[in-house]
C-alpha positions as CSV (number, residue, x, y, z in Angstrom):
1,X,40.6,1.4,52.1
2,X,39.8,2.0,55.7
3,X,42.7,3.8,58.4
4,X,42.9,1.7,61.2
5,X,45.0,3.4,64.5
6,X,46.7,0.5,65.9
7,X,46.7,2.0,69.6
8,X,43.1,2.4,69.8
9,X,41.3,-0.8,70.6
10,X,38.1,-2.1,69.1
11,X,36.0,-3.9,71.4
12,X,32.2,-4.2,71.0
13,X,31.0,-7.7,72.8
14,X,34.2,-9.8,73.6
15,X,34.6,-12.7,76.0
16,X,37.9,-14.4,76.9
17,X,37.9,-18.0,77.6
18,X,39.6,-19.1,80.7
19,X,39.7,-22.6,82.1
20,X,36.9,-21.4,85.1
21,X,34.5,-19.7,83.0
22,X,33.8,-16.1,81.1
23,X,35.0,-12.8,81.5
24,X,32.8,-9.9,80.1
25,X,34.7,-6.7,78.2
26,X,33.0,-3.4,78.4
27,X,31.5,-1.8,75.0
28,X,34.0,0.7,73.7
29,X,33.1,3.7,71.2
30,X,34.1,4.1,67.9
31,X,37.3,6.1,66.9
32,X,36.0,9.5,65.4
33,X,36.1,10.7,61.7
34,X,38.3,12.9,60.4
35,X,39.3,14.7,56.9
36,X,42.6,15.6,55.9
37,X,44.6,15.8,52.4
38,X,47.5,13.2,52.4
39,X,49.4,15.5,49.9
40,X,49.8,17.9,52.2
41,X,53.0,15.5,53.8
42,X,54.7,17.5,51.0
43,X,54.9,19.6,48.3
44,X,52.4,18.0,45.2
45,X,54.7,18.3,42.3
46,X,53.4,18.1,38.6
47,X,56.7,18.3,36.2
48,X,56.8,15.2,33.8
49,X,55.1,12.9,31.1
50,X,53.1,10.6,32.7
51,X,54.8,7.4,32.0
52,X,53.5,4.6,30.3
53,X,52.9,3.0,33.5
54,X,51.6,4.7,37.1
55,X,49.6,6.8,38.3
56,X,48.8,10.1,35.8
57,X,49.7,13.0,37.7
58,X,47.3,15.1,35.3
59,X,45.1,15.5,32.7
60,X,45.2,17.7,29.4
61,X,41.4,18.6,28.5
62,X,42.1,20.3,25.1
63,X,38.4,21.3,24.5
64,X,38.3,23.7,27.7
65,X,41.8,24.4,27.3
66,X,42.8,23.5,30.8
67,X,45.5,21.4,32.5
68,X,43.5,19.4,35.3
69,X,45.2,17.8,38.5
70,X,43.5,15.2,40.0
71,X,43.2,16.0,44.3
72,X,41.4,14.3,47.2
73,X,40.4,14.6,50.8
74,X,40.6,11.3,52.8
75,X,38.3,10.7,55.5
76,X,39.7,8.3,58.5
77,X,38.2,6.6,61.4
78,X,36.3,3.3,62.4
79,X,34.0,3.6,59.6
80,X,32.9,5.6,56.5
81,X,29.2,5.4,57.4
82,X,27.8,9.0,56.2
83,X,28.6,11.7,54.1
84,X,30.8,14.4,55.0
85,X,31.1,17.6,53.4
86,X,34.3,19.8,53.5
87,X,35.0,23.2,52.1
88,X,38.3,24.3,50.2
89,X,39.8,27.4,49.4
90,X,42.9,28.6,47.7
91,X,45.5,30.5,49.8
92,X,48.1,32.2,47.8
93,X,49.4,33.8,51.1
94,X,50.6,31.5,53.2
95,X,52.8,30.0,50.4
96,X,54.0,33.4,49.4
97,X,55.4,33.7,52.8
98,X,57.5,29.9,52.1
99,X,58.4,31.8,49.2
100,X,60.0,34.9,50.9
101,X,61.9,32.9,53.5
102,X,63.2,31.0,50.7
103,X,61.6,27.8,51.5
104,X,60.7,27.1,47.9
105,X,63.8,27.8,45.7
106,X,65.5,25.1,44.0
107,X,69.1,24.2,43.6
108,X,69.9,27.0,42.0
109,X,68.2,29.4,44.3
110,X,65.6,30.4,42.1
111,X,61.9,31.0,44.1
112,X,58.8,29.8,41.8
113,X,55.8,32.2,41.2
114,X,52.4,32.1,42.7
115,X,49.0,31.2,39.9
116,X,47.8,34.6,39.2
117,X,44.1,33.9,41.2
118,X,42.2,34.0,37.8
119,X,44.8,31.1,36.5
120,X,43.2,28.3,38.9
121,X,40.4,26.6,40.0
122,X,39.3,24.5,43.0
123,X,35.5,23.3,44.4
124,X,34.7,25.1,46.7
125,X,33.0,22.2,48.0
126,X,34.2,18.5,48.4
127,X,32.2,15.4,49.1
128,X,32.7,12.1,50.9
129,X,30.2,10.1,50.1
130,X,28.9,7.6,52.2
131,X,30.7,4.4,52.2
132,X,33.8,6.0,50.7
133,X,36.7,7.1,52.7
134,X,38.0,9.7,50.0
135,X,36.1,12.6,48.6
136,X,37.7,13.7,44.6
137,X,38.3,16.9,43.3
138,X,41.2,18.8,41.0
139,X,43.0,21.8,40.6
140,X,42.4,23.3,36.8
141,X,45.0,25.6,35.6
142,X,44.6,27.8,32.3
143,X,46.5,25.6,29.8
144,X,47.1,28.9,27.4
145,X,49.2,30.8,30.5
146,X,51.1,27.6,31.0
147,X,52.2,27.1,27.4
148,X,52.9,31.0,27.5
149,X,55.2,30.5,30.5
150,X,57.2,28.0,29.4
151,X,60.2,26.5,32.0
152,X,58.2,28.2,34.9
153,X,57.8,26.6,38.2
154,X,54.4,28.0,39.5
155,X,52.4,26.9,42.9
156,X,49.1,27.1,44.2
157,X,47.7,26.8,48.1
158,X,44.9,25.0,49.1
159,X,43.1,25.2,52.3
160,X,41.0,22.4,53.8
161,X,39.1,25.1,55.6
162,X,35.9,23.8,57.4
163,X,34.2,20.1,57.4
164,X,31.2,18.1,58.7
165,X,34.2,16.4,61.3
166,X,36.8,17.1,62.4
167,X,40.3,18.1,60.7
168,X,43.2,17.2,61.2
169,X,44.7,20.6,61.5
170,X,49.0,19.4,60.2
171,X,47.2,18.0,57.1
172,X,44.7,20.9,56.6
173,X,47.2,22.9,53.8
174,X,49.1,21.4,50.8
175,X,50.8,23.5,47.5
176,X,50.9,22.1,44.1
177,X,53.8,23.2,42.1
178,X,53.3,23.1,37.8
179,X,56.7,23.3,36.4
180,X,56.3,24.4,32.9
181,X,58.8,22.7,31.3
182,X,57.0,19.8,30.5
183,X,54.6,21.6,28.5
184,X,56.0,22.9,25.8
185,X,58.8,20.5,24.9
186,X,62.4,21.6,24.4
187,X,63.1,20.7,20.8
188,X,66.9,20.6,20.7
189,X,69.7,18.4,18.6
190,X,73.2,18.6,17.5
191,X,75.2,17.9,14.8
192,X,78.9,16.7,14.0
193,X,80.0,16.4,10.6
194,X,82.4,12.9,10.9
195,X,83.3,12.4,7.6
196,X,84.4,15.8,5.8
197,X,85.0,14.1,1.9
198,X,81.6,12.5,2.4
199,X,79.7,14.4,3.9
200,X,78.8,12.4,6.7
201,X,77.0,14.3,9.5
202,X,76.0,12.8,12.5
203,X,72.8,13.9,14.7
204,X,72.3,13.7,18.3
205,X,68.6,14.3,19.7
206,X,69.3,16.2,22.5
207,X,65.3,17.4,23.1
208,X,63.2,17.0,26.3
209,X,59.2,15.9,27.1
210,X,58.5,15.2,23.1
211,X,57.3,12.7,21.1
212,X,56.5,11.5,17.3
213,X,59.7,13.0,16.6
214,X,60.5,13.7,12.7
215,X,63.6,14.8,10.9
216,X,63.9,16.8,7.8
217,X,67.7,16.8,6.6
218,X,66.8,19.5,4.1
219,X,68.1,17.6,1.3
220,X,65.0,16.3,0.4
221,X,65.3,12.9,2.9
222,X,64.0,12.6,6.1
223,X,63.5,9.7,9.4
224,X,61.0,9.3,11.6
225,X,62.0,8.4,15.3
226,X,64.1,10.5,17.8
227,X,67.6,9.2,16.6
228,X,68.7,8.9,13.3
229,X,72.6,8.9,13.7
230,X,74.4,9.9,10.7
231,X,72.9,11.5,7.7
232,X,75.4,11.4,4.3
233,X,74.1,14.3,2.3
234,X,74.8,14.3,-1.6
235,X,77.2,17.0,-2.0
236,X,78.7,20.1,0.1
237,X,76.5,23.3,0.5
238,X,73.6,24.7,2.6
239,X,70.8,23.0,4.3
240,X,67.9,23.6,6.4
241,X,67.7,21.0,8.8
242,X,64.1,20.7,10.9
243,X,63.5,18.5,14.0
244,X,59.4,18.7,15.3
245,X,58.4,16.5,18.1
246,X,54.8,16.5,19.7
247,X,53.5,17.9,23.2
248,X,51.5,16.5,25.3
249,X,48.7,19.0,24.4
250,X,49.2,18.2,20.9
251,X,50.8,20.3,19.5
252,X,53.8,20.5,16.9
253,X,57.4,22.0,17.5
254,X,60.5,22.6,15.6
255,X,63.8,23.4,15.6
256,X,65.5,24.9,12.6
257,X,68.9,24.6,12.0
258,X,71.3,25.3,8.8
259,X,74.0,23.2,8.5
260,X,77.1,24.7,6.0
261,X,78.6,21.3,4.8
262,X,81.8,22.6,3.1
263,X,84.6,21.1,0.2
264,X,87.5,20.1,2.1
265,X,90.5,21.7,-0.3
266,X,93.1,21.4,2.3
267,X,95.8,19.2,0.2
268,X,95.1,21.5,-3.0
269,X,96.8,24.5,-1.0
270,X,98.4,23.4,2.4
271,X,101.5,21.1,2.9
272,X,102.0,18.7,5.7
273,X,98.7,19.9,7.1
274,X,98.7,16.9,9.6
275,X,99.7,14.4,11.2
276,X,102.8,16.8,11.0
277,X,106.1,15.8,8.7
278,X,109.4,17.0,10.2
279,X,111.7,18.0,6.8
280,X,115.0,16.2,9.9
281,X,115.8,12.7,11.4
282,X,116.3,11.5,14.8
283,X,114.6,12.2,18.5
284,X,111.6,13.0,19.2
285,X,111.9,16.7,18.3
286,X,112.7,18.3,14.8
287,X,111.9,20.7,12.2
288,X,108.6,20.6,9.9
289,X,108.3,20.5,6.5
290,X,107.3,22.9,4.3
291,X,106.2,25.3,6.9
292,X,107.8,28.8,7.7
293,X,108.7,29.9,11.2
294,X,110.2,33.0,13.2
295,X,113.9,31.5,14.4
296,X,112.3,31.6,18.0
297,X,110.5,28.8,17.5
298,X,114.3,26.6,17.2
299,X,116.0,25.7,20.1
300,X,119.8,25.8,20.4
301,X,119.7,22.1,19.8
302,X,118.6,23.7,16.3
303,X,115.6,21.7,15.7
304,X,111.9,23.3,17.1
305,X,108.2,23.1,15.1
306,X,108.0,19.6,14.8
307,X,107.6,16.7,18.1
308,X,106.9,12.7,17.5
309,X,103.7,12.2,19.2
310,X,100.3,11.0,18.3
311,X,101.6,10.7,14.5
312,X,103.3,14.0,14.6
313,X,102.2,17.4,15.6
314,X,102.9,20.9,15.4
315,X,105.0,22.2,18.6
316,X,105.6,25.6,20.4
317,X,108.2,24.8,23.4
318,X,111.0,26.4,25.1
319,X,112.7,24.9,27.9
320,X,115.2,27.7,28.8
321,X,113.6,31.0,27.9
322,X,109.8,32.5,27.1
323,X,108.5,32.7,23.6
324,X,107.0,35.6,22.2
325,X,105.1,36.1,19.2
326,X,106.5,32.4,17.4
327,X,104.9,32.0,14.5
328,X,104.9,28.8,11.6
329,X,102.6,29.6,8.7
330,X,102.0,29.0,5.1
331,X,101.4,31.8,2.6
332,X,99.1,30.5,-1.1
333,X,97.2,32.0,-3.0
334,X,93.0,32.1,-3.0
335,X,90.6,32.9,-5.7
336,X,87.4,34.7,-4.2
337,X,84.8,33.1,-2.5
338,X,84.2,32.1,1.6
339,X,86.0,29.7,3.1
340,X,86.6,28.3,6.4
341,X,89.6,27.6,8.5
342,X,89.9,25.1,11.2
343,X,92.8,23.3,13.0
344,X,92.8,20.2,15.8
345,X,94.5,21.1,19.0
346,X,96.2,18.4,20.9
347,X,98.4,19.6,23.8
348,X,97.8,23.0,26.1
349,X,100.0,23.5,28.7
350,X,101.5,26.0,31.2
351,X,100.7,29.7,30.3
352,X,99.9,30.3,27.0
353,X,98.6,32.9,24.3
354,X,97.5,31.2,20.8
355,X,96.2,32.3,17.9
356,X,95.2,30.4,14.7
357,X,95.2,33.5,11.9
358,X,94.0,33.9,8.2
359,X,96.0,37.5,7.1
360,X,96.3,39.2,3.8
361,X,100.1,39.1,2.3
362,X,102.9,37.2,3.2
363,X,103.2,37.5,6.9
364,X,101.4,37.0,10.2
365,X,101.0,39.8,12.9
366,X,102.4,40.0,16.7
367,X,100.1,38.7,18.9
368,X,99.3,41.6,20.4
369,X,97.8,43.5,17.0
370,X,95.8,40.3,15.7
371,X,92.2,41.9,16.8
372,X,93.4,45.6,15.1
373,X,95.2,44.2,12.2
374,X,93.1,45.4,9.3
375,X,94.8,42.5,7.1
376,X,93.6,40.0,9.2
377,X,90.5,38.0,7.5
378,X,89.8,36.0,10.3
379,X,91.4,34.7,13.9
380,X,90.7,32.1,16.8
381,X,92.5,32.2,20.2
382,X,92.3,29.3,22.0
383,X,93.2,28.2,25.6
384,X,92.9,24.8,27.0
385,X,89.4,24.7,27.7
386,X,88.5,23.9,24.2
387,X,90.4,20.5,24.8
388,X,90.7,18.9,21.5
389,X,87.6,19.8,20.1
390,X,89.0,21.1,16.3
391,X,87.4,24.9,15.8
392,X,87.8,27.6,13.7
393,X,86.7,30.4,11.7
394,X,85.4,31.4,8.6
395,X,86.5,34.5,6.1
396,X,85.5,36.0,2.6
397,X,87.8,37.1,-0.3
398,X,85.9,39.3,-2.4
399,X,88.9,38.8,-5.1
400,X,91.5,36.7,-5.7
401,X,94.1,37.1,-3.0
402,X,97.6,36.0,-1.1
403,X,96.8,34.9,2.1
404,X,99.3,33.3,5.1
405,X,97.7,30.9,7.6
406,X,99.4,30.0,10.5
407,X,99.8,30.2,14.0
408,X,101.2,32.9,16.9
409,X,102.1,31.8,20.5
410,X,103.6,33.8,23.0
411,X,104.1,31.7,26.3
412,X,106.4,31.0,29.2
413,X,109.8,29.1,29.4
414,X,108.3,24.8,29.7
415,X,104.8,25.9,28.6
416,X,103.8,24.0,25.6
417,X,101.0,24.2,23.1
418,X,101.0,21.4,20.0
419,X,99.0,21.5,16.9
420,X,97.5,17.7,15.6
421,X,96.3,19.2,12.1
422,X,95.3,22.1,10.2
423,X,92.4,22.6,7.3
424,X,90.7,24.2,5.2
425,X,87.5,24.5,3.0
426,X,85.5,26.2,0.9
C-alpha cells in the first residue's frame, strides 16, 4: 500500500479551467523515500496463542528448533520504483539502559532480561524490492532457551542502522519482548469433593496456553476436553489423577495430582455433628446436645453452645465478659488407622483465637499449650480469612485409642465465632 503525506502536493501537468481560458501549474518533484520500522511506535510484544483468527505473531519451526518472529521495514514516499537496501543490527544496549531506568518493568515492578547475543538472530541485510513498499525479515530465537526459561519476559533491540535513503531517525529502533509463558503451558486444575457418601469430585481446569487436554482420574476412566466437571469414583481410597495438555511446540505436559477420597464415619462416632441440636427450648440461644463444655461457655441466662441460625450452629459468645480457653468436645473411642478431621465454619467475628483439636484421653488442652501438647494428634487454628471454606487435618492412631475432638476459643467480651458442622473420616 503506498504512504501518501496529505500536506505535500502532487502536481505534475495541471490546468484549471476558468471561464476566460487556462492557467498553467508548475512541475513539482516527487516526495523522497524513506525506511523506517512501524513497530518501533511501541514495544513488539510476543506473549500468546495465535488465535484462530488474526494476524500470527510467530512461527514455531520445530525442525531448526527456533521460534521465528515475522518483522519488516516499510519504505514511504511517492513511489516504490527501485530497490532499496537497509542494514540491521541488534542493540542490546540501548534497551538495557530502558531497563535500568525502569522503563520496562511490569505491574509488579519486575524488569525483563535481555537475549543472551548467541539466543537471537536478525539479517543483517533487508531488501525492498522494487515495486514493494515493505522489505521482510524475522527475529529467530533459540526455542530450547525459551522452553528452559519458562514465565520469562525477554527483549531484544534492533537497529535500522544504514539504508540506500533516507531514515526516518524516531522510527530507526524498536524492542521485541518474548514472554515465556506461553511456551510451555501452565498445566494446572483443582479439585472439590461435593458429594462425600458418593464420592463425587468435581474438577476445575484452571491451566493456561494448552490444548488437546486429557484427563486420567486414576481409576481407570478418563475424558478428553479441558472440563470434565464431576468425576464419581467407585469407592473411597487413593488416586493418581493426571491432566496433559499440548504446547504450541508440540509437546506433552502433565500435572499429577493424588486425590485421598476418604469414608465419611461421622454419625458412627459423633453426635449432633451438624446442623447443631440444642438438648433446651425457646430463643434463639440454648444448650447443645450431647456435647461437653467448660461452664464458661454458659451465660448467666444459663443457656450457651448452641444459637438458631442457618439450621443451628455451634456458638462461642459472651456479651459481658472475655472467654478464655471455652471448650465443647466429644471424647469416643478409635481403632487404628488415619483419619481425617474437618469442620464448616460459619461466623468469625471480633477478636478471636480458635482451635479445632484431635487429643489423646478425655480432655482438650488450653489454648495456649495446643502446639506443645504431646497428646495432641492433630490441630487447626483458624481466623476469619478462611471464610466458610470447611478445612481440617489429618492424624494416625497406631493402636486403638480414646480420643476427644472438639473445639477451644479464647476471645473478647461480643466477639463471636460459630461452628455449622463437624466430621470425620477415615
Amino acid at each position: 500500500m503506498k504512504n501518501f503525506l496529505p500536506t505535500i502536493g502532487i502536481v505534475a501537468m495541471g490546468a484549471i479551467m476558468y471561464s476566460c481560458g487556462y492557467q498553467t501549474l508548475a512541475d513539482a518533484e516527487y516526495l523522497p523515500q524513506q525506511v523506517y520500522m512501524p513497530a518501533a511506535n511501541d514495544i513488539y510484544v510476543v506473549d500468546d496463542i495465535t488465535p484462530d483468527h488474526g494476524p500470527a505473531r510467530y512461527e514455531i519451526d520445530m525442525d531448526a528448533r527456533r521460534l521465528r518472529i515475522p518483522l519488516g521495514i516499510y519504505r514511504s514516499g511517492i513511489t516504490d520504483d527501485g530497490t532499496v537496501m537497509a542494514t540491521l543490527e541488534l542493540d542490546p544496549d540501548s534497551v538495557r539502559s530502558l531497563i535500568d531506568n525502569g522503563d520496562m518493568d511490569d505491574e509488579a515492578g519486575v524488569s525483563p532480561e535481555v537475549f543472551p547475543d548467541e539466543m537471537v538472530e536478525i539479517p543483517q541485510v533487508v531488501e525492498v524490492p522494487d515495486g514493494f513498499d515493505v522489505g521482510a525479515f524475522e527475529l529467530s530465537v533459540d526455542l530450547d532457551f525459551l522452553m528452559a526459561h519458562p514465565k520469562t519476559r525477554y527483549v531484544a533491540g534492533i537497529r535500522l542502522r544504514e539504508a540506500d535513503c533516507d531514515i526516518v531517525g524516531k522510527l530507526s529502533y524498536m524492542i521485541v519482548e518474548v514472554n515465556t509463558r506461553f511456551i510451555v503451558p501452565s498445566v494446572l486444575f483443582t479439585c472439590r469433593v461435593s458429594n462425600d457418601t458418593e464420592y463425587i469430585v468435581e474438577f476445575s481446569n484452571t491451566s493456561e496456553y494448552g490444548s488437546d487436554y486429557v484427563w486420567d482420574f486414576g481409576d481407570g476412566s478418563s475424558f478428553v476436553g479441558a472440563d470434565p466437571g464431576s468425576h464419581k469414583y467407585p469407592s473411597n481410597g487413593i488416586y493418581d489423577i493426571a491432566l496433559s495438555a499440548r504446547g504450541i511446540t508440540g509437546d506433552i505436559f502433565r500435572q499429577i495430582y493424588t486425590l485421598k477420597l476418604w469414608e465419611n464415619i461421622t454419625p458412627r462416632y459423633i453426635s449432633n455433628y451438624g446442623p447443631f441440636k440444642r438438648k433446651d427450648s425457646g430463643g434463639k440461644t440454648g444448650t447443645l446436645a450431647d456435647w461437653q463444655y467448660t461452664g464458661n461457655v454458659i451465660g448467666s441466662n444459663g443457656k450457651g453452645g448452641f444459637y438458631l441460625e442457618n439450621g443451628g450452629v455451634m456458638d462461642f459468645y459472651n456479651s459481658a465478659k472475655d472467654l478464655n480457653d471455652a471448650k465443647i468436645y466429644q471424647t469416643f473411642t478409635l481403632p487404628a488407622g488415619s483419619y481425617r478431621a474437618a469442620f464448616t465454619p460459619y461466623l468469625f467475628r471480633g477478636v478471636n483465637r480458635c482451635c479445632y483439636i484431635v487429643s489423646e484421653g478425655s480432655e482438650l488442652p488450653d489454648i495456649g499449650c495446643v502446639a506443645e501438647d504431646n497428646a495432641v494428634l492433630g490441630y487447626f487454628e483458624w481466623s476469619e480469612d478462611i471464610g466458610r471454606d470447611t478445612e481440617g487435618f489429618e492424624f494416625t492412631l497406631d493402636s486403638e485409642t480414646c480420643v476427644t475432638l472438639g473445639f477451644v476459643v479464647s476471645n473478647t467480651a461480643k466477639s463471636r465465632v460459630q461452628i455449622s458442622n463437624v466430621s470425620l473420616y477415615r
